[in-house]
N, CA, C and O atoms as CSV, one atom per row, in Angstrom:
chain,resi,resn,atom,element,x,y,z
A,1,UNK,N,N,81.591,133.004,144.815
A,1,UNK,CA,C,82.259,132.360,143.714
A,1,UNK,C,C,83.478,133.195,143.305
A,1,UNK,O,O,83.569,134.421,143.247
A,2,UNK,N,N,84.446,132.201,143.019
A,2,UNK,CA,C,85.666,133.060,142.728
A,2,UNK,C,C,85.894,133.713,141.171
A,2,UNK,O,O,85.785,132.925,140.232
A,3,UNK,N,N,86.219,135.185,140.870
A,3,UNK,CA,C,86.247,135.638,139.528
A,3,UNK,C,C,87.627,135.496,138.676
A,3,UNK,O,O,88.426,134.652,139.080
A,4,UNK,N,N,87.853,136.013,137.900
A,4,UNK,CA,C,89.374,135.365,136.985
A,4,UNK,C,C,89.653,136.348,137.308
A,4,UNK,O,O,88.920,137.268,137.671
A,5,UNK,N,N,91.127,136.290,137.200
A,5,UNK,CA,C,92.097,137.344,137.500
A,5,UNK,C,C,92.170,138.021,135.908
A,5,UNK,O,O,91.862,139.199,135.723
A,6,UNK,N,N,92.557,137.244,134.946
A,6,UNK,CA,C,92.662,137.629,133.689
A,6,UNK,C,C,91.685,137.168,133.004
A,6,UNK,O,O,91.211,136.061,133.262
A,7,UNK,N,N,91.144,138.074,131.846
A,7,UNK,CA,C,90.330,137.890,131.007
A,7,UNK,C,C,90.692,137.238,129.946
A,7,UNK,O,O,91.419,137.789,129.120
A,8,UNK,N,N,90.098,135.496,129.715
A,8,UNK,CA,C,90.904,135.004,128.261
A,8,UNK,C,C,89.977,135.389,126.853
A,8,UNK,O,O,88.872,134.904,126.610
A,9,UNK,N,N,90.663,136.320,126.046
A,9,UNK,CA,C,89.714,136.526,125.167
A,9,UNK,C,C,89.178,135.811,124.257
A,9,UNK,O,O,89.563,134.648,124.379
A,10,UNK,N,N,88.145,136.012,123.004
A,10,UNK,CA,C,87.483,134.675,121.985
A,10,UNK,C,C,88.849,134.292,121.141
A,10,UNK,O,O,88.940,133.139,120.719
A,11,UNK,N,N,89.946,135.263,120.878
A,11,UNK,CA,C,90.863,134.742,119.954
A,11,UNK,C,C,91.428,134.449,120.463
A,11,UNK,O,O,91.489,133.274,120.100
A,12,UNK,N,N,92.279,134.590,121.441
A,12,UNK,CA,C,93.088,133.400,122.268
A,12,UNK,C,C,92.047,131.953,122.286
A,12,UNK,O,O,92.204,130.956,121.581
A,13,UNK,N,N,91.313,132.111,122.980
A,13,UNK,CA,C,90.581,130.461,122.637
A,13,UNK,C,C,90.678,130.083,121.472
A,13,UNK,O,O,90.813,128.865,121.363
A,14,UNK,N,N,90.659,130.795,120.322
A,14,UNK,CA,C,90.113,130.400,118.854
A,14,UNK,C,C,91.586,129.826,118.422
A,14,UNK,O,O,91.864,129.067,117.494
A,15,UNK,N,N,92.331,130.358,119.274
A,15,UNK,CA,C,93.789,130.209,118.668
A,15,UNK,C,C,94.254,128.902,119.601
A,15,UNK,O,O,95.039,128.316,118.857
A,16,UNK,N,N,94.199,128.382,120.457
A,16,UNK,CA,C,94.501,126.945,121.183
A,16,UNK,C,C,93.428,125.984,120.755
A,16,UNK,O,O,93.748,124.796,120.805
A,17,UNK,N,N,91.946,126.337,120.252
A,17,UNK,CA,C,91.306,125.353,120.315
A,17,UNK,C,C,91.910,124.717,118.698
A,17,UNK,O,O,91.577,123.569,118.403
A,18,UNK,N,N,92.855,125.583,117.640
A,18,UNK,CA,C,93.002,125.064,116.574
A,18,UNK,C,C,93.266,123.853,116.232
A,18,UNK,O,O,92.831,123.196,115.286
A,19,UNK,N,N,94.497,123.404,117.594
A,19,UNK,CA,C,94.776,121.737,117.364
A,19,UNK,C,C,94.039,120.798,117.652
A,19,UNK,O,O,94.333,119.602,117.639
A,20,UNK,N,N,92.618,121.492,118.046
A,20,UNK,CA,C,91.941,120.059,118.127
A,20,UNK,C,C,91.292,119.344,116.727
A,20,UNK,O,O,90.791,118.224,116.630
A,21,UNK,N,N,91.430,120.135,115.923
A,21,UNK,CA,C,90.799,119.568,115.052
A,21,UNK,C,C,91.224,117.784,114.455
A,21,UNK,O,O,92.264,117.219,114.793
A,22,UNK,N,N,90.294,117.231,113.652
A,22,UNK,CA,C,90.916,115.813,113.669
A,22,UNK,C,C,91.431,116.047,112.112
A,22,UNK,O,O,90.935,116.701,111.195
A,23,UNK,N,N,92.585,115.277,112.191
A,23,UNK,CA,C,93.628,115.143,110.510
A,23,UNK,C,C,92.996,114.474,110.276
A,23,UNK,O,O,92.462,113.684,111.054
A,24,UNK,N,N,92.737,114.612,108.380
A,24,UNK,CA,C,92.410,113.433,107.368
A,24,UNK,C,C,93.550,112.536,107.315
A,24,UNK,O,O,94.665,113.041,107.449
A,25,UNK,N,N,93.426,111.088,107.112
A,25,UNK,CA,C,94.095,110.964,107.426
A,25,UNK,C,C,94.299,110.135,105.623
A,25,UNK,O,O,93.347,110.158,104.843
A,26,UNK,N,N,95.524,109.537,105.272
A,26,UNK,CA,C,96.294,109.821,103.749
A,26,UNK,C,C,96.242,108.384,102.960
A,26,UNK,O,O,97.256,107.696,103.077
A,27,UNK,N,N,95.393,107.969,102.335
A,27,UNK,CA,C,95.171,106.671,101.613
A,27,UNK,C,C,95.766,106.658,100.556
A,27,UNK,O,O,95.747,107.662,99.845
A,28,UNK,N,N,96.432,105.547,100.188
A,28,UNK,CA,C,96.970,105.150,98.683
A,28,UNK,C,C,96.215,103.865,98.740
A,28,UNK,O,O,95.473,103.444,99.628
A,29,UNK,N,N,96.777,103.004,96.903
A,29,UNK,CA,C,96.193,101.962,96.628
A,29,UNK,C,C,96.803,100.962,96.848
A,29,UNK,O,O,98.007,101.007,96.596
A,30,UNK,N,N,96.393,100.041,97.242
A,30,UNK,CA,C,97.402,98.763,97.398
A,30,UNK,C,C,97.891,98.260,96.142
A,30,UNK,O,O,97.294,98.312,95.066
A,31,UNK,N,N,99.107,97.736,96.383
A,31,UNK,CA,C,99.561,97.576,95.463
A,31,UNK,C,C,99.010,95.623,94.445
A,31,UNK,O,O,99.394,95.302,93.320
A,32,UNK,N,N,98.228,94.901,95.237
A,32,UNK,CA,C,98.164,93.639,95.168
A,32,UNK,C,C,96.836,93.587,94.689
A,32,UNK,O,O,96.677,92.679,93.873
A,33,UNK,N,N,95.683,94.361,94.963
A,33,UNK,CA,C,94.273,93.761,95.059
A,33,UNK,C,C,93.833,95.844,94.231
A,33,UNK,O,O,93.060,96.042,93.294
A,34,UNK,N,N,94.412,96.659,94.789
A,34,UNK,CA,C,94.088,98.289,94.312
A,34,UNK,C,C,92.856,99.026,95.597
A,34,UNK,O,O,92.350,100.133,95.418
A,35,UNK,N,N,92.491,97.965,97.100
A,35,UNK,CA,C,92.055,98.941,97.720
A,35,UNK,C,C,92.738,99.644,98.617
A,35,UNK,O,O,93.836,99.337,99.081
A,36,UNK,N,N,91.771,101.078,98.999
A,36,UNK,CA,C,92.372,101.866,99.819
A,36,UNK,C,C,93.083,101.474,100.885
A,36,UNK,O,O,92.656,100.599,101.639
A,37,UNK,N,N,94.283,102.098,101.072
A,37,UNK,CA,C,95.022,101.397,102.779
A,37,UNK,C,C,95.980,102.698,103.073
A,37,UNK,O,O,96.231,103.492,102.166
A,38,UNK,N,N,96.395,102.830,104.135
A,38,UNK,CA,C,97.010,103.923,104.859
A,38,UNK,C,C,98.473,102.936,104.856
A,38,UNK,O,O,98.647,101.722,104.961
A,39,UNK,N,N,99.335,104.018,104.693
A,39,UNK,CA,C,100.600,104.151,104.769
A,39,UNK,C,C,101.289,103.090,105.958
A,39,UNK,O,O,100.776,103.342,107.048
A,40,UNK,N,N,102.130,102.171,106.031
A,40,UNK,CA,C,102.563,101.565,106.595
A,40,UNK,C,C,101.799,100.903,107.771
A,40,UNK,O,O,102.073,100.788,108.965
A,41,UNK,N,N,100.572,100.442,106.890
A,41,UNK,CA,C,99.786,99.450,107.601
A,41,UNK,C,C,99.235,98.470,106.204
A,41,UNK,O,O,99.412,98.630,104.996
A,42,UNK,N,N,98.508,97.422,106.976
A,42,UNK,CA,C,98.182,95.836,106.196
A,42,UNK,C,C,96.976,96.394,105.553
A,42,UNK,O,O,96.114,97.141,106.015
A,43,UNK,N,N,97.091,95.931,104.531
A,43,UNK,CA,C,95.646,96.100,103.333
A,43,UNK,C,C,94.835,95.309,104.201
A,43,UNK,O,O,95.152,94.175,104.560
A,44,UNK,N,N,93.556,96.031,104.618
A,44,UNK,CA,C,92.363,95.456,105.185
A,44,UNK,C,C,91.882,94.015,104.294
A,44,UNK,O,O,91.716,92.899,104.787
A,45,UNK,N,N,91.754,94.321,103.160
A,45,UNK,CA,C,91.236,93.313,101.944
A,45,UNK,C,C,91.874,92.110,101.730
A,45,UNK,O,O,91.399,90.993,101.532
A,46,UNK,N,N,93.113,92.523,101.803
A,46,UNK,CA,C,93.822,91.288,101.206
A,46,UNK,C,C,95.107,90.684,102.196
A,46,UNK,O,O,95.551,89.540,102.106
A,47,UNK,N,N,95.644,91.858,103.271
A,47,UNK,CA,C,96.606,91.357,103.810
A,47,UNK,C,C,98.072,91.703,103.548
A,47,UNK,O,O,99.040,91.406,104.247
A,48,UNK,N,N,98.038,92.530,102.168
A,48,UNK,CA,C,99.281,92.775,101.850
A,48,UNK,C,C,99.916,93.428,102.292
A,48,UNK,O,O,99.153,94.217,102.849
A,49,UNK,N,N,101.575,93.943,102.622
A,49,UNK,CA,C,101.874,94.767,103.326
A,49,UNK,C,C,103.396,94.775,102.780
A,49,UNK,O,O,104.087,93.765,102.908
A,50,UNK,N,N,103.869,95.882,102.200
A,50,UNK,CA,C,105.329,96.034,101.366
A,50,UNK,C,C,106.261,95.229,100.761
A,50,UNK,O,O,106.793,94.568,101.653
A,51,UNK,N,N,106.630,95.011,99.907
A,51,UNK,CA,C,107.382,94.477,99.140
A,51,UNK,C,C,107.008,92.924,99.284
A,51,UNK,O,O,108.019,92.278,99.557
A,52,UNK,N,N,105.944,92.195,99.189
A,52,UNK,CA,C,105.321,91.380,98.842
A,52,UNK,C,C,105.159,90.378,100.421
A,52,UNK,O,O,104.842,89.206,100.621
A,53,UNK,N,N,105.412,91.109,101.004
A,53,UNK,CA,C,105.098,90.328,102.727
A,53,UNK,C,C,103.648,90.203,102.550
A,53,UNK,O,O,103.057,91.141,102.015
A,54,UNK,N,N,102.730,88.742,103.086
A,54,UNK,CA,C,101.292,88.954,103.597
A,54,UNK,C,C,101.236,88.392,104.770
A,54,UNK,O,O,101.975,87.566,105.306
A,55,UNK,N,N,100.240,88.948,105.137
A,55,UNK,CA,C,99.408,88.125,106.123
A,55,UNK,C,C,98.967,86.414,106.367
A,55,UNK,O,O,98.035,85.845,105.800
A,56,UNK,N,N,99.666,85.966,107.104
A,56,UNK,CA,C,98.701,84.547,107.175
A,56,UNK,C,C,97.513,84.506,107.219
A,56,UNK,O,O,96.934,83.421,107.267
């Protein structure tokens, strides 16, 4: 079996594995009905979506 040439140490790993972590990700209230919805997407609830555009 073949051995490593270089030894990767625990903080180098500790230090690349950082970006895996998963982002929270950033809710406001709708502005039409008041539930939670993410930033430049359609209110699950109601459909609404900026300056008074909805959903059919």
């Amino acid at each position: 079996m073949a051995l490593q040439s270089h030894h990767r140490t625990s903080s180098h790993k500790r230090r690349r594995a950082a970006h895996f972590a998963l982002k929270k990700i950033k809710l406001s209230a709708c502005k039409e009905c008041g539930g939670a919805v993410q930033s430049h997407r359609l209110c699950p609830k109601c459909g609404h979506y900026q300056k008074g555009k909805k959903k059919e």
